[in-house]
N, C-alpha and C positions, 0 to 999 in steps of 0.2 A: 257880853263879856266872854270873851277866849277863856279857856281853862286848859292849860299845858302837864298832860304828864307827865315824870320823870320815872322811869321805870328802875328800880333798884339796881340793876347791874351798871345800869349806866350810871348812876351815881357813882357805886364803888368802884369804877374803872375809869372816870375821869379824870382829870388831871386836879378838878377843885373839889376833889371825893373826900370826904371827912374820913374815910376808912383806910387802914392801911394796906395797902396794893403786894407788900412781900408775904410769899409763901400763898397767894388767891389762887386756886385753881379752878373756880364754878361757883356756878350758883345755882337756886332755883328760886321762884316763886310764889306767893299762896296770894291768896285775898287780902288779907289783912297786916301781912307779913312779910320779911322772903327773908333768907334765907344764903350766908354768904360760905363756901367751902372753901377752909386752908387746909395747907400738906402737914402743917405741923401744930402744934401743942401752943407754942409759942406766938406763932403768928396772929391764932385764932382769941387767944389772951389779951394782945394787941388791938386789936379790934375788938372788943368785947367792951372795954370803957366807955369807947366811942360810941358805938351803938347804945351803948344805956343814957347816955348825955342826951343822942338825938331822938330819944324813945321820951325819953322829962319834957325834953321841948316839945315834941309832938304830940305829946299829951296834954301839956299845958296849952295846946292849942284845942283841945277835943276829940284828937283821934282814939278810936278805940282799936284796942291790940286782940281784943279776945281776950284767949285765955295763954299767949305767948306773951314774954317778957323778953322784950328787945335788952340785947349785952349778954344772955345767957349760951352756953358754951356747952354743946356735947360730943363725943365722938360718935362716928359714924364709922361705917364701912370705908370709906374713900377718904377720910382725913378728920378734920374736926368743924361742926356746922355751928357757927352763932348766927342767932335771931337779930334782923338789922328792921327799924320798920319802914 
């Protein structure tokens, strides 16, 4: 059986990305995690629902997050980062 990765950026920058694409300027990635960067307050608000919706489901599937809580919202240096899983 094939097993297909989808790497988080490409989720969030596809056209059938649950995440909202205004104010996205970067990303990064972890293990267990990644990690999506907007320009503003707003944007990152925006995305933060979404990401906790697809964090319920992906845990009601078994994935484990660590100790990150997918929809959580912080600022940073460069804009504001939510946890996407």
């Amino acid at each position: 059986m094939e097993r297909k990765f989808v790497d988080s950026w490409w989720r969030a920058c596809s056209v059938s990305s649950p995440y909202p694409s205004e104010d996205l300027i970067g990303q990064r990635g972890g293990i267990k995690v990644s990690w999506l960067l907007y320009s503003s307050e707003e944007g990152a608000n925006a995305c933060s629902p979404v990401a906790y919706s697809e964090g319920l489901r992906w845990a009601s599937e078994g994935y484990d997050f660590g100790y990150q809580c997918p929809g959580s919202v912080r600022k940073v240096a460069d804009g504001w980062e939510v946890v996407i899983p």
